[in-house]
DRENMARPA-121317 format. One record per atom (N, C-alpha, C): x, y, z; atom name. Coordinates in steps of 0.1 Angstrom, whole numbers, always signed. Layout:
<nodes>
<<X Y Z> CA>
...
</nodes>
This chain:
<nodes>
<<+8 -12 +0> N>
<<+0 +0 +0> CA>
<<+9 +12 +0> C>
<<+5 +16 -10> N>
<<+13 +36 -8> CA>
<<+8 +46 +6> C>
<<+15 +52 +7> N>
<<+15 +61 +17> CA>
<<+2 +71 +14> C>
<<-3 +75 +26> N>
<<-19 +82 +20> CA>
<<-20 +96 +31> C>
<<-20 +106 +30> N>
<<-16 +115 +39> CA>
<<-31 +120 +52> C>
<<-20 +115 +60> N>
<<-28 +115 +73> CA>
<<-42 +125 +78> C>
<<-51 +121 +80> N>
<<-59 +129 +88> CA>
<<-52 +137 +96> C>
<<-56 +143 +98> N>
<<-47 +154 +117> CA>
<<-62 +166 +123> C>
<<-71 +165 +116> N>
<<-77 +173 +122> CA>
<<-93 +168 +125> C>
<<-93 +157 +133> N>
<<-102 +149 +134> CA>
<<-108 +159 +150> C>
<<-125 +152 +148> N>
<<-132 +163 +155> CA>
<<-143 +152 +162> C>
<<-143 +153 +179> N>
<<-151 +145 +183> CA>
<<-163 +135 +177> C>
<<-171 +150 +163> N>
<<-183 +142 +159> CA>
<<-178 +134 +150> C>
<<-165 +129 +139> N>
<<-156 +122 +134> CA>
<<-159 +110 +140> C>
<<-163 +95 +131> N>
<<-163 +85 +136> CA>
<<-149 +77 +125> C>
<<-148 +64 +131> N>
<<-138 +63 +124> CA>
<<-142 +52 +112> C>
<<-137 +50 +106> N>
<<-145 +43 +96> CA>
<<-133 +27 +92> C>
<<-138 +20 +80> N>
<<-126 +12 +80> CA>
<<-118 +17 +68> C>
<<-122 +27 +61> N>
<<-112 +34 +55> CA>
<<-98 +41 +62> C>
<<-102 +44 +74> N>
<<-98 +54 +85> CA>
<<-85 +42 +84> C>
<<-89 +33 +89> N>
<<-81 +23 +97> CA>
<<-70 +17 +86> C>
<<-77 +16 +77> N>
<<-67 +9 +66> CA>
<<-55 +20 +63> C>
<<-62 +37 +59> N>
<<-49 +42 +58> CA>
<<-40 +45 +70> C>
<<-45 +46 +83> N>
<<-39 +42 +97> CA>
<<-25 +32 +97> C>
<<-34 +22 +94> N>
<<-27 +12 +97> CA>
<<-16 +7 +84> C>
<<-21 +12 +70> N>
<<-13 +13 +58> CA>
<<+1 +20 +62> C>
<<-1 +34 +61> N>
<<+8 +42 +67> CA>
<<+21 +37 +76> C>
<<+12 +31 +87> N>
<<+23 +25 +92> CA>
<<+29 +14 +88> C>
<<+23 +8 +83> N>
<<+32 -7 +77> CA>
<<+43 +1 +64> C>
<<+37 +8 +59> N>
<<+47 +18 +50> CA>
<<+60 +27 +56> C>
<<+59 +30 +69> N>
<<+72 +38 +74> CA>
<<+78 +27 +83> C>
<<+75 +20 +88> N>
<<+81 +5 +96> CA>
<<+83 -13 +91> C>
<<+82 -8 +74> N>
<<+84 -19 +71> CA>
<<+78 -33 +77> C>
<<+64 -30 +82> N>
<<+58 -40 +90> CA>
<<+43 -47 +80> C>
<<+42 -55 +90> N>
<<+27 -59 +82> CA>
<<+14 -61 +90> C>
<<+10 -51 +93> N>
<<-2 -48 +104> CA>
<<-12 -47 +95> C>
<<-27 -53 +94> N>
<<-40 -58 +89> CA>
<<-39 -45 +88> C>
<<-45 -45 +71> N>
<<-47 -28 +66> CA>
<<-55 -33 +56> C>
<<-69 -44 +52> N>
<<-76 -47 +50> CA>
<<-90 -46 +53> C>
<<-90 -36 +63> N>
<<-106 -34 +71> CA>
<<-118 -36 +61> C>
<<-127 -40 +65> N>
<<-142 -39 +57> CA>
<<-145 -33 +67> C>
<<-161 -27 +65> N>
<<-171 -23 +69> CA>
<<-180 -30 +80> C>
<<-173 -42 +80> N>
<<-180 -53 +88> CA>
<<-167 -58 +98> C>
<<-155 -53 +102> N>
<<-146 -57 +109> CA>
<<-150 -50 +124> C>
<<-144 -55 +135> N>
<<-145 -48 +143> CA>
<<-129 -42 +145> C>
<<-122 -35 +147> N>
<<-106 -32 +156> CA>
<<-106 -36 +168> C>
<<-98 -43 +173> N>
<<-95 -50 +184> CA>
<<-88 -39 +195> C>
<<-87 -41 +204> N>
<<-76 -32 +213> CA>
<<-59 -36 +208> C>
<<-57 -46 +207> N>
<<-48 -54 +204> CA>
<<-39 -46 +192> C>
<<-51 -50 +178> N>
<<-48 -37 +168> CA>
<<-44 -27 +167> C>
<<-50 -16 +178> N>
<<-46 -4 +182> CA>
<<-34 -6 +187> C>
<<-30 -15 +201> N>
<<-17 -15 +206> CA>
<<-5 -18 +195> C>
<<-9 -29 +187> N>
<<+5 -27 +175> CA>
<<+9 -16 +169> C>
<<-1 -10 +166> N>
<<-2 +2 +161> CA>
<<+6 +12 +163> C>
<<+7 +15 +177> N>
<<+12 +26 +184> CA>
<<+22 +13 +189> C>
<<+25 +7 +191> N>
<<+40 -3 +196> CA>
<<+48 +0 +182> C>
<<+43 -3 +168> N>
<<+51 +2 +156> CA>
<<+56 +13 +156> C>
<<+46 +23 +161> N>
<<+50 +39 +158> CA>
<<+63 +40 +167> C>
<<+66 +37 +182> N>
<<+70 +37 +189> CA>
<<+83 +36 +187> C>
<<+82 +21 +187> N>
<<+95 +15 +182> CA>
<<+103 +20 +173> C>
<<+94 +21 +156> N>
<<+107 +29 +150> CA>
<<+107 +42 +153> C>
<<+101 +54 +162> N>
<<+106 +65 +164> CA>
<<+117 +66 +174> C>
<<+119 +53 +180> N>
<<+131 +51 +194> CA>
<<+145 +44 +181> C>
<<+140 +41 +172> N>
<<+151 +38 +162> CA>
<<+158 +47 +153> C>
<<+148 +59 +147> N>
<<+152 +66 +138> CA>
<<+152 +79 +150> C>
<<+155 +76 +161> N>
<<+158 +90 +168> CA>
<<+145 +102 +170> C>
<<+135 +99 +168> N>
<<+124 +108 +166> CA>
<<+118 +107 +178> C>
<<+116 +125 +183> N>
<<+107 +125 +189> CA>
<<+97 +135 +191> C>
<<+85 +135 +197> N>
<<+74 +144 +192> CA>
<<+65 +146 +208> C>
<<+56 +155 +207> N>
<<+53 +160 +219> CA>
<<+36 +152 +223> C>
<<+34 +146 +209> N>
<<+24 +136 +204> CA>
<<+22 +125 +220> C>
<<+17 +125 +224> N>
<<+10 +110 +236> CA>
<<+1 +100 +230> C>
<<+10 +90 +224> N>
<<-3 +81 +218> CA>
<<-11 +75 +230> C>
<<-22 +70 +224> N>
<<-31 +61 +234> CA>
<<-38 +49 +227> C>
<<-43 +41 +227> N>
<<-53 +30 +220> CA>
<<-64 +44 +213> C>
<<-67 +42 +202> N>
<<-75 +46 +190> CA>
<<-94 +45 +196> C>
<<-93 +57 +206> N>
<<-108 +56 +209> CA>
<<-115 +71 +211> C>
<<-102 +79 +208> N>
<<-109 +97 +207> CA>
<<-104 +102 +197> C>
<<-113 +112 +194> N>
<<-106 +123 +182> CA>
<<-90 +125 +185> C>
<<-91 +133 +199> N>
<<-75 +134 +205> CA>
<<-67 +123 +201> C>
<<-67 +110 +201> N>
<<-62 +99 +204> CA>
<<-59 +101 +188> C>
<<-65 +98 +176> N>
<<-65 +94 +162> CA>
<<-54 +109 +161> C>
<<-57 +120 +163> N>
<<-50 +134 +161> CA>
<<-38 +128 +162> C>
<<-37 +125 +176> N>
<<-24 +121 +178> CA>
<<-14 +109 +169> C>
<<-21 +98 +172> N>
<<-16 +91 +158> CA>
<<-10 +93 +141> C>
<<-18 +100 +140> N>
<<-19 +104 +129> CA>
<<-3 +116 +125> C>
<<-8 +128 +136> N>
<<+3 +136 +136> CA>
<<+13 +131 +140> C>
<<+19 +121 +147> N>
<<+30 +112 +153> CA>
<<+35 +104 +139> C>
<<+22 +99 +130> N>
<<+28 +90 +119> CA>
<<+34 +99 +106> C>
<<+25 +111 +103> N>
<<+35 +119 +97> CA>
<<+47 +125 +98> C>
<<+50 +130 +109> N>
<<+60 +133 +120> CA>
<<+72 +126 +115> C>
<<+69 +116 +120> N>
<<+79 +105 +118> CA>
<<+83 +100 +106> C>
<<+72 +100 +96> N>
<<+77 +98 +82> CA>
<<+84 +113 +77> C>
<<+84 +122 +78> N>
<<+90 +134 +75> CA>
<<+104 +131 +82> C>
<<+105 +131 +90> N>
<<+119 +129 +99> CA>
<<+125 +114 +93> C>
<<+120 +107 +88> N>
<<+127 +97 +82> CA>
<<+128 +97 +66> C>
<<+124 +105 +60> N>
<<+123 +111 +47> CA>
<<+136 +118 +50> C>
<<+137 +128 +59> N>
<<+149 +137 +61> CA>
<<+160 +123 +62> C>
<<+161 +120 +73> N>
<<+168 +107 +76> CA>
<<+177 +104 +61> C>
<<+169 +97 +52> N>
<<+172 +94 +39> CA>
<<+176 +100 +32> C>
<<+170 +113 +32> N>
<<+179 +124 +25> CA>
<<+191 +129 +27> C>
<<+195 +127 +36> N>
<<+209 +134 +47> CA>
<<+216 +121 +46> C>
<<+211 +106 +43> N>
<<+220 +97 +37> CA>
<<+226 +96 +24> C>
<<+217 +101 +17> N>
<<+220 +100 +5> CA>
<<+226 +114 +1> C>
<<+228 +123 +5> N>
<<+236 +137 +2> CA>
<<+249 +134 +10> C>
<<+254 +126 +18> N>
<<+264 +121 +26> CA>
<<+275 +117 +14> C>
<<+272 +112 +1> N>
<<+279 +107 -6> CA>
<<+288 +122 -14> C>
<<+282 +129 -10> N>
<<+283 +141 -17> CA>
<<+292 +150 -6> C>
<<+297 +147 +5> N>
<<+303 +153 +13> CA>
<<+319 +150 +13> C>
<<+328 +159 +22> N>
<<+340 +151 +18> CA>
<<+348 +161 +11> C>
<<+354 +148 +0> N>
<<+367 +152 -5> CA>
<<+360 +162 -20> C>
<<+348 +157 -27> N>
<<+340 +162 -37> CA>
<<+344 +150 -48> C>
<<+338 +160 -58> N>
<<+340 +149 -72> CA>
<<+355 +148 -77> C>
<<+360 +139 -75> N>
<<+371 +136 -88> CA>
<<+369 +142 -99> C>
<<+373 +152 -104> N>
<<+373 +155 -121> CA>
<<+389 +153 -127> C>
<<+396 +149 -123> N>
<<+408 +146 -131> CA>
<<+418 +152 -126> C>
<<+431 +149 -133> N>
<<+446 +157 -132> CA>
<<+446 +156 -114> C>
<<+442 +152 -108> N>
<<+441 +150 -94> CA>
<<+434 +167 -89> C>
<<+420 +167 -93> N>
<<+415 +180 -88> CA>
<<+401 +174 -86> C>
<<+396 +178 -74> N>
<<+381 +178 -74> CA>
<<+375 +186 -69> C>
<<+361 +187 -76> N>
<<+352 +201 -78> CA>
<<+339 +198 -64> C>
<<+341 +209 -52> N>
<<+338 +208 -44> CA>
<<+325 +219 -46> C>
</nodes>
């Protein structure tokens, strides 16, 4: 599943839906390289369980890629709670997008390019 850009401004009368959940839970199987049920129908229920991978994934890789945020997750049962997720999972994909970018410009640091006659163009 591709990456699908987060809700963040969810509003008590906001119910969640199993669209909700799939890009929830998409999202994160996309920045954690994980495989969390991102199949919801209309007829699933979300488990508590669900929710705790959920936020155990976010977790996890944010204590890996160094990230941290002012975000409090909780199990997925309030507006607040999804806000929070949500803004925590973008968060983190931004800071790991950075991450990747500051690796891959790393090659580019240093000595510069070799251009010949022993000179490189910095």
């Amino acid at each position: 599943m591709a990456w699908i850009t987060p809700k963040t401004d969810w509003l008590e009368t906001d119910r969640c839906t199993y669209e909700d959940m799939n890009r929830i839970a998409g999202n994160v199987n996309e920045i954690c390289s994980i495989s969390l049920k991102a199949n919801y129908t209309q007829d699933d229920v979300v488990t508590l369980t669900e929710c705790q991978n959920i936020i155990i994934a976010l977790e996890t890789m944010a204590e890996l890629a160094g990230y941290t945020s002012d975000e409090t997750l909780t199990e997925l049962v309030t507006a607040d709670s999804y806000n929070a997720v949500e803004s925590f999972t973008l968060g983190l994909k931004t800071w790991i997008d950075l991450l990747l970018r500051q690796t891959s410009a790393a090659i580019y640091s240093g000595d510069g390019f070799y251009v010949g006659e022993d000179k490189y163009l910095r």
